[in-house]
N, C-alpha and C positions, 0 to 999 in steps of 0.2 A: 361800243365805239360811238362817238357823238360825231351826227353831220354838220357840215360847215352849211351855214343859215344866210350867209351872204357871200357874194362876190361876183367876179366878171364871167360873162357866160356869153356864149356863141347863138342865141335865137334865130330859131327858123325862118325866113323871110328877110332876115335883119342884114343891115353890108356891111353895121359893125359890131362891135362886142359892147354889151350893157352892163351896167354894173346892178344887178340883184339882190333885192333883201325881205328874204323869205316873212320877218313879221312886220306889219301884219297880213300883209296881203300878198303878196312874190311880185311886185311891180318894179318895175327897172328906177334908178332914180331918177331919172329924166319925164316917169309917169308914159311913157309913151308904148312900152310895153311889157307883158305879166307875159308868168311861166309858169306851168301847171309842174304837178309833181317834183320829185325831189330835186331836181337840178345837178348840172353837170358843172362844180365850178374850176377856173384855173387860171393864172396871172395870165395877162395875154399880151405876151412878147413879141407875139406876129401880128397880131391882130391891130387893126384899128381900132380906136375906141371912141364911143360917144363922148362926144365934145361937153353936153351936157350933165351925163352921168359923173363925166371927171369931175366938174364945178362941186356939183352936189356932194359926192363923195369926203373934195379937200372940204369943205363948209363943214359938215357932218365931223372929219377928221379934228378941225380946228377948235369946235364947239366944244365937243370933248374935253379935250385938251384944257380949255377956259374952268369947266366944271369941275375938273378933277384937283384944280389947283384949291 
């Protein structure tokens, strides 16, 4: 079974959800917080979510996108 290497995740301390990407390093993309071990990920429909990590994410999403064409 392969585990999922990124996504949005509930950190300890944190009052919102981050968006996580295990390579290379497990830091949130906002840079403001890492997670050790394998992570607990899941879309988060209740949650709040970093304002920043979202940016980062559609940018990442978009770039993509650019590449693949």
């Amino acid at each position: 079974m392969k585990t999922k290497r990124e996504g949005w995740s509930w950190l300890l301390n944190s009052r919102k959800g981050h968006y996580v990407v295990f390579v290379p390093d497990g830091r949130a993309l906002c840079q403001r917080w890492a997670i050790l071990g394998s992570g607990d990920f899941a879309e988060p429909t209740h949650l709040e979510r970093c304002a920043m990590c979202e940016r980062e994410r559609v940018k990442r999403n978009l770039s993509g996108q650019r590449e693949s064409r």
